[in-house]
Z-matrix of the N, CA and C atoms (Angstrom, degrees):
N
C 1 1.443
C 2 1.533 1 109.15
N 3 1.371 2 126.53 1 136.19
C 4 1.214 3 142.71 2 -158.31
C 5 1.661 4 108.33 3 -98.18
N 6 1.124 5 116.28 4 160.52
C 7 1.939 6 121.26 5 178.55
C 8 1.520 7 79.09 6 -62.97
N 9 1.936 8 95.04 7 143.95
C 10 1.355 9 117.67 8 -177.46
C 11 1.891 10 90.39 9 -80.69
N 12 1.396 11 105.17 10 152.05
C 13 1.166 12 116.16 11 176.50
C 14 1.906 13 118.40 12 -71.90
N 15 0.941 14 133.83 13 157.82
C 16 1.536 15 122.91 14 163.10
C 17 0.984 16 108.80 15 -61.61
N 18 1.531 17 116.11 16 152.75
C 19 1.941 18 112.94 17 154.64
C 20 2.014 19 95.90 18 -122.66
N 21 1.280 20 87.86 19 146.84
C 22 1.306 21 90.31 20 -159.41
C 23 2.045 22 91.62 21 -131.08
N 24 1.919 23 117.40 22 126.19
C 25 1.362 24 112.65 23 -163.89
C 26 1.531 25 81.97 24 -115.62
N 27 1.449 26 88.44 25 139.36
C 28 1.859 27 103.41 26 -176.15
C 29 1.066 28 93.58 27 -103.02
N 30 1.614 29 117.09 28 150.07
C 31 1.843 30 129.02 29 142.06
C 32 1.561 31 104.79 30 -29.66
N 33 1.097 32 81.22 31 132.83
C 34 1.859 33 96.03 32 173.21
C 35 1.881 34 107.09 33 -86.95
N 36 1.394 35 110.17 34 -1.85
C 37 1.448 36 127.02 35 -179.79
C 38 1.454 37 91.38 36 -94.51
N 39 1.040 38 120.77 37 -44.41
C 40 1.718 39 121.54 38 -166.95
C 41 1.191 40 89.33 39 -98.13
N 42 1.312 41 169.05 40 -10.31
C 43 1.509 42 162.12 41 177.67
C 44 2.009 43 102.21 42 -78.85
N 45 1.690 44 105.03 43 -42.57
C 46 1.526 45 108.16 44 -156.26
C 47 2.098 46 68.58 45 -81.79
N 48 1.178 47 136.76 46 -43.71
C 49 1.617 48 103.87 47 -162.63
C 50 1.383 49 103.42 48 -65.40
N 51 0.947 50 135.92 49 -41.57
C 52 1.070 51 143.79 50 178.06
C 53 1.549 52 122.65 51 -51.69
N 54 0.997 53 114.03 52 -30.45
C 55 1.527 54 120.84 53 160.04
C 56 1.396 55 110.99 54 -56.70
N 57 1.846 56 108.29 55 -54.39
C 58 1.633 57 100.48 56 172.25
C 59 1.613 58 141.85 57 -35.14
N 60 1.336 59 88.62 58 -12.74
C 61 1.371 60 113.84 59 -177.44
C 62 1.672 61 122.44 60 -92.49
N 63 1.235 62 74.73 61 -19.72
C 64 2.000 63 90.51 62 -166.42
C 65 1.684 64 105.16 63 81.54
N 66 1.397 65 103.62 64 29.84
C 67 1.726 66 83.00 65 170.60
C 68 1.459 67 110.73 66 -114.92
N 69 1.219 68 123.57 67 160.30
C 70 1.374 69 111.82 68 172.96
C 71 1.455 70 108.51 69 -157.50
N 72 2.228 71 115.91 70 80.59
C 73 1.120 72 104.12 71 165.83
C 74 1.626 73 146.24 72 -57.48
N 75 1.306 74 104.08 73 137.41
C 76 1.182 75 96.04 74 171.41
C 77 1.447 76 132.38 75 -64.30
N 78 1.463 77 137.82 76 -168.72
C 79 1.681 78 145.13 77 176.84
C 80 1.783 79 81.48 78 -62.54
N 81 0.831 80 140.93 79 -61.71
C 82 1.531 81 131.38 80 -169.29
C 83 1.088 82 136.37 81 -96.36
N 84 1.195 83 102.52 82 38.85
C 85 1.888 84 127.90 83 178.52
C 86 1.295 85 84.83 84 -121.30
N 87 2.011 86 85.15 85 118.50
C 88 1.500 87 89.76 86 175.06
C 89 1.516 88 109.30 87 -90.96
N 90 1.921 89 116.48 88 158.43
C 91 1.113 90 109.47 89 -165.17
C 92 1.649 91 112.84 90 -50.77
N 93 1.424 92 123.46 91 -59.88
C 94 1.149 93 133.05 92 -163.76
C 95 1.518 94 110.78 93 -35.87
N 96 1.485 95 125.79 94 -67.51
C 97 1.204 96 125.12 95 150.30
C 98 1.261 97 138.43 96 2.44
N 99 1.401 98 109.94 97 -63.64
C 100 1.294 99 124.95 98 170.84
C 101 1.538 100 111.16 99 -73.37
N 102 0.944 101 110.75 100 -43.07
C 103 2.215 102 113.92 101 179.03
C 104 1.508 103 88.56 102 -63.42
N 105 1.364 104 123.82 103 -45.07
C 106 1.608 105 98.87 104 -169.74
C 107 1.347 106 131.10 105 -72.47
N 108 1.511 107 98.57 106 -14.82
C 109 1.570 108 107.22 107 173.78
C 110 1.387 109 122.64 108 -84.10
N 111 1.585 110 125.91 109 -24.22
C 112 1.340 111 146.24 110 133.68
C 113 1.933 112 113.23 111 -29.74
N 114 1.435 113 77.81 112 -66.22
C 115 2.059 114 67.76 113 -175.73
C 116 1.683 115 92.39 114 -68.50
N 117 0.998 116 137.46 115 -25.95
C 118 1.866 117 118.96 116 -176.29
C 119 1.227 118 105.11 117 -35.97
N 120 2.050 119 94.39 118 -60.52
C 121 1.829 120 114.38 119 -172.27
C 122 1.275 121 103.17 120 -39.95
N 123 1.315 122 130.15 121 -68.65
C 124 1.114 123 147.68 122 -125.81
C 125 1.741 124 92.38 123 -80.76
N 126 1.407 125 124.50 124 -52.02
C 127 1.213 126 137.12 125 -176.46
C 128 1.769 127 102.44 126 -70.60
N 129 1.158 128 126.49 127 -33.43
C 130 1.089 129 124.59 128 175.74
C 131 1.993 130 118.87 129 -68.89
N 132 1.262 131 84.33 130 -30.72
C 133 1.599 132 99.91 131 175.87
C 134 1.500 133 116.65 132 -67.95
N 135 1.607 134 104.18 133 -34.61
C 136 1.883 135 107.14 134 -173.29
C 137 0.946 136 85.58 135 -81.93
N 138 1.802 137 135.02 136 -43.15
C 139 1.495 138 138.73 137 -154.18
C 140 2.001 139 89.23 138 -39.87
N 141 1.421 140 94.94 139 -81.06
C 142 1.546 141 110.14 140 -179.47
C 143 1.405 142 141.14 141 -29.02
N 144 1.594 143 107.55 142 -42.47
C 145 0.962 144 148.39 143 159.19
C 146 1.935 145 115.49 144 -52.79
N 147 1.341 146 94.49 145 -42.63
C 148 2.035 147 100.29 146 -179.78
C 149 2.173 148 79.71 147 -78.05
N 150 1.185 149 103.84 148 -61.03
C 151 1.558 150 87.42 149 -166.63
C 152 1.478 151 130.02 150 -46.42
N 153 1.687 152 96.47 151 -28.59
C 154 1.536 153 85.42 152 179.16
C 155 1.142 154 118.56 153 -80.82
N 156 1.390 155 131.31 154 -28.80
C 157 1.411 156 128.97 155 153.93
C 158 1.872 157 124.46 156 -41.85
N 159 0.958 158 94.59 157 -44.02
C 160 1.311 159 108.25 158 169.05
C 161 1.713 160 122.41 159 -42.60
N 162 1.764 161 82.88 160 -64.84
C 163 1.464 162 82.18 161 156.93
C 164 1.932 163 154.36 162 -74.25
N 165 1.572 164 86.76 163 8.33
C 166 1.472 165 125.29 164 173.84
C 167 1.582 166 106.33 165 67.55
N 168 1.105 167 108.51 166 34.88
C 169 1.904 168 136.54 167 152.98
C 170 1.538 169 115.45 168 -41.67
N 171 1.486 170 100.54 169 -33.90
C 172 1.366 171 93.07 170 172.08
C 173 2.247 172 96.84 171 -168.00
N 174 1.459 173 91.92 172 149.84
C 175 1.411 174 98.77 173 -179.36
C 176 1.655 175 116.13 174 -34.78
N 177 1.279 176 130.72 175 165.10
C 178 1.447 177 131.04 176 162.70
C 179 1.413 178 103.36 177 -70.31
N 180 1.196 179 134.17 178 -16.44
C 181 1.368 180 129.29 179 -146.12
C 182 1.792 181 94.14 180 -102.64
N 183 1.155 182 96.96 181 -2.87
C 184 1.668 183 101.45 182 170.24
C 185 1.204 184 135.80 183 -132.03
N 186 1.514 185 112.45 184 14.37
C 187 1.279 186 140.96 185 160.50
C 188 1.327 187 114.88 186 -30.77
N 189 1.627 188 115.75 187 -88.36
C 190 0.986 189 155.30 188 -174.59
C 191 1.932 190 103.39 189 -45.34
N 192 1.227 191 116.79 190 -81.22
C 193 1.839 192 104.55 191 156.61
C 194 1.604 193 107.93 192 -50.88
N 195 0.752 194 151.16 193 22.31
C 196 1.385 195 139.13 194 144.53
C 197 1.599 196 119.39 195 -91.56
N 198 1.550 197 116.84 196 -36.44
C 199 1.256 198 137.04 197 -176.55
C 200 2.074 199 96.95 198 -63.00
N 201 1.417 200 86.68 199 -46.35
C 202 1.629 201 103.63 200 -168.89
C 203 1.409 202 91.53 201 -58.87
N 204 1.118 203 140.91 202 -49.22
C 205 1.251 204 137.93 203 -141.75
C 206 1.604 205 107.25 204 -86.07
N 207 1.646 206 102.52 205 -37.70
C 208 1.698 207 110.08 206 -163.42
C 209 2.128 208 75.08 207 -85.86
N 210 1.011 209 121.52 208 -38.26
C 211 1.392 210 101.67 209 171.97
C 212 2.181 211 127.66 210 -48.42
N 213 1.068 212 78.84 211 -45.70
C 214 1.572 213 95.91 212 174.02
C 215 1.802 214 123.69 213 -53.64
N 216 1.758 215 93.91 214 -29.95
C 217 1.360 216 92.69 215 170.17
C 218 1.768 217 140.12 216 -101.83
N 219 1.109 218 74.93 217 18.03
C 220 2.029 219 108.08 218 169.37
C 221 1.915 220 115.44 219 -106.01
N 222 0.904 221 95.61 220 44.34
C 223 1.915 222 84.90 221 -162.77
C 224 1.620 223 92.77 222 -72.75
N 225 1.269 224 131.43 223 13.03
C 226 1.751 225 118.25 224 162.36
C 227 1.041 226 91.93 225 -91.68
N 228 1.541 227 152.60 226 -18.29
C 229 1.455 228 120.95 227 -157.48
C 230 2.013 229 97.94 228 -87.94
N 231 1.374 230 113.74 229 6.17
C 232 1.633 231 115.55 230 -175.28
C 233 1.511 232 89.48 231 -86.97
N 234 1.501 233 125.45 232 -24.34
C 235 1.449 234 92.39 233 175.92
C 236 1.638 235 115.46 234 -131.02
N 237 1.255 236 109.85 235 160.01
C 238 1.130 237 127.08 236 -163.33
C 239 1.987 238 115.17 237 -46.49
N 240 0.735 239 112.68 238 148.16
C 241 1.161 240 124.73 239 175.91
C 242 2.155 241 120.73 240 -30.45
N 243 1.291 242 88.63 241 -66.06
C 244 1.563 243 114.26 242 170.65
C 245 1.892 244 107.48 243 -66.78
N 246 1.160 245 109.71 244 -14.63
C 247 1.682 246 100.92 245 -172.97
C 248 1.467 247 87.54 246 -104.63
N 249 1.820 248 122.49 247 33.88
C 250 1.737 249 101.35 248 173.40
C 251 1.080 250 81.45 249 -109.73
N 252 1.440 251 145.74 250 -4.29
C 253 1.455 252 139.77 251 -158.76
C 254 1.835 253 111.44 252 -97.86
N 255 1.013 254 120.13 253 167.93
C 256 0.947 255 121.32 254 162.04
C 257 1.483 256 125.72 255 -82.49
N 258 1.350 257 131.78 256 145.14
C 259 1.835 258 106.04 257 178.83
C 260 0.996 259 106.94 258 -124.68
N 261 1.104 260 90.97 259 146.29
C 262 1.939 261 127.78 260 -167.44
C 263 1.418 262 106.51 261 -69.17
N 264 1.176 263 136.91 262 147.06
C 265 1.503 264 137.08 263 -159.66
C 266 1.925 265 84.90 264 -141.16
């Protein structure tokens, strides 16, 4: 028999953003894991976002509120990994 695995209980506030995503760890998805696949999204989104500007898709002068905006739709990546969990008393 092998080391028992962690079980790890998420915010049910941080579980429903996380749905937005289509993700839905389980008790043994550790948090970190999951934030890193979030910041991928999240980095993949500005990734796209510098190109379409790039491709002059939209003025420079609206860049910057656009960045804000694809920022706005990650509000777990403002907190730390361990504050998606619930804590154990």
């Amino acid at each position: 028999m092998g080391p028992e695995r962690p079980v790890f209980h998420y915010r049910d506030d941080v579980l429903a953003e996380l749905w937005k995503y289509g993700v839905r760890p389980s008790a043994h998805t550790p948090p970190d894991l999951v934030r890193s696949f979030i910041n991928d999204l999240y980095r993949h989104e500005l990734r796209r976002l510098r190109d379409q500007y790039m491709r002059r898709e939209f003025p420079k002068r609206e860049y910057l509120q656009r960045v804000v905006q694809v920022r706005e739709k990650y509000p777990v990546l403002a907190l730390r990994p361990r504050q998606w969990l619930i804590p154990v008393i």
